[in-house]
C-alpha positions as CSV (number, residue, x, y, z in Angstrom):
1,X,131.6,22.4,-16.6
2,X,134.0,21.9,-19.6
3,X,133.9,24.3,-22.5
4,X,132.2,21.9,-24.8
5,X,129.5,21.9,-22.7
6,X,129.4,25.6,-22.3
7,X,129.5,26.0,-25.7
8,X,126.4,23.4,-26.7
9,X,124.8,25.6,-23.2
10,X,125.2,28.8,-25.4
11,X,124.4,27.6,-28.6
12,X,120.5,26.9,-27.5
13,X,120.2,30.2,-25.7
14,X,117.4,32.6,-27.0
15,X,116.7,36.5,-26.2
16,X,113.3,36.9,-24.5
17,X,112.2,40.4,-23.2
18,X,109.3,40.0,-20.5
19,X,106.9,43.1,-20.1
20,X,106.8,44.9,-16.8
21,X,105.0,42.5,-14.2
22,X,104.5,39.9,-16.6
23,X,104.8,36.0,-14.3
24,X,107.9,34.4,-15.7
25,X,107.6,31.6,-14.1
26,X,105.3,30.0,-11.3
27,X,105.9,28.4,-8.2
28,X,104.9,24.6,-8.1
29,X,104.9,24.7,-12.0
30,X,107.6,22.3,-13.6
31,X,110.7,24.0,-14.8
32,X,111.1,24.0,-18.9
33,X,113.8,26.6,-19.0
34,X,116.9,28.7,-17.2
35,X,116.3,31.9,-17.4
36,X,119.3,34.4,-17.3
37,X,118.8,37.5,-16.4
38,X,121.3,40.0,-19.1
39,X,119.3,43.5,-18.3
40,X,116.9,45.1,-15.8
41,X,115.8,43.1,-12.8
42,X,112.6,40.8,-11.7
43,X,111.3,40.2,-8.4
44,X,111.0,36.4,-6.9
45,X,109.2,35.6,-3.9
46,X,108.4,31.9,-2.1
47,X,104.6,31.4,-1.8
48,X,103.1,31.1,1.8
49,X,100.5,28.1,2.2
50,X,98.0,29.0,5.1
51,X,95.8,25.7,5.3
52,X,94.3,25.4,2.0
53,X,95.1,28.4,0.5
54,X,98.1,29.5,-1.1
55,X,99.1,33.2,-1.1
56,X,102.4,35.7,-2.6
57,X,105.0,36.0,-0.1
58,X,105.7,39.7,1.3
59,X,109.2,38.7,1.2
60,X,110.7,39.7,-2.1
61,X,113.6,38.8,-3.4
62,X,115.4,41.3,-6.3
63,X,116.9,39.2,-9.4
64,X,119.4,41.5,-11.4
65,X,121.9,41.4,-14.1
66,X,123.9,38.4,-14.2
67,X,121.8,36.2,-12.0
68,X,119.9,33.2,-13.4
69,X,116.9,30.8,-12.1
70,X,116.3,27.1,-12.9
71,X,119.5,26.3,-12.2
72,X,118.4,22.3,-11.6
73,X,117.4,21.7,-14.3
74,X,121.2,21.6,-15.6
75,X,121.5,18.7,-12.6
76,X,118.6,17.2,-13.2
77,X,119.3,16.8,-17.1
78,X,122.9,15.3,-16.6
79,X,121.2,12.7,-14.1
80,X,117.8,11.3,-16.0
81,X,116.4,10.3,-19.2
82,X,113.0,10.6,-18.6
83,X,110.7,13.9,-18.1
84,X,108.7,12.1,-15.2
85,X,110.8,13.6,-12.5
86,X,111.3,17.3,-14.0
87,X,112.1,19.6,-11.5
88,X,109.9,22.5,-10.2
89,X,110.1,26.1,-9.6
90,X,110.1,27.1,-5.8
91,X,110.0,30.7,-6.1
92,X,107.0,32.3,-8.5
93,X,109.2,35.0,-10.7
């Protein structure tokens, strides 16, 4: 990515502090921001779907400082023009 990029990246970036256990984001839900993560750590995990039902994974996965989620949408943005095909999250964070 080239630095004008970068820079039009970092000028729409916005502090947002998220309470202790508070859902970020939701699995299945369409993605409507990257979330970089500057302090602390979050927990992510894949849902399991048994037949109908749709449960939390037991297998965690720890997000600390300096990793980010909703990456595609940074792909998906440079390829459409349209919000029919927005991408969604796989993990529930």
């Amino acid at each position: 990515m080239n630095d004008v990029a970068l820079r039009m990246i970092s000028g729409c970036l916005k502090p947002k502090i998220f309470k202790e256990n508070e859902m970020v984001i939701e699995a299945g839900q369409p993605l409507n921001s990257m979330l970089i993560i500057t302090a602390g750590s979050m927990l992510a995990y894949k849902p399991i779907r048994v037949a109908t039902e749709v449960s939390p994974s037991t297998s965690f996965e720890t997000l600390d400082k300096g990793m980010f989620v909703g990456e595609q949408l940074l792909d998906w943005a440079g390829k459409t023009k349209t919000f029919d095909d927005q991408p969604v999250s796989f993990k529930t964070i």
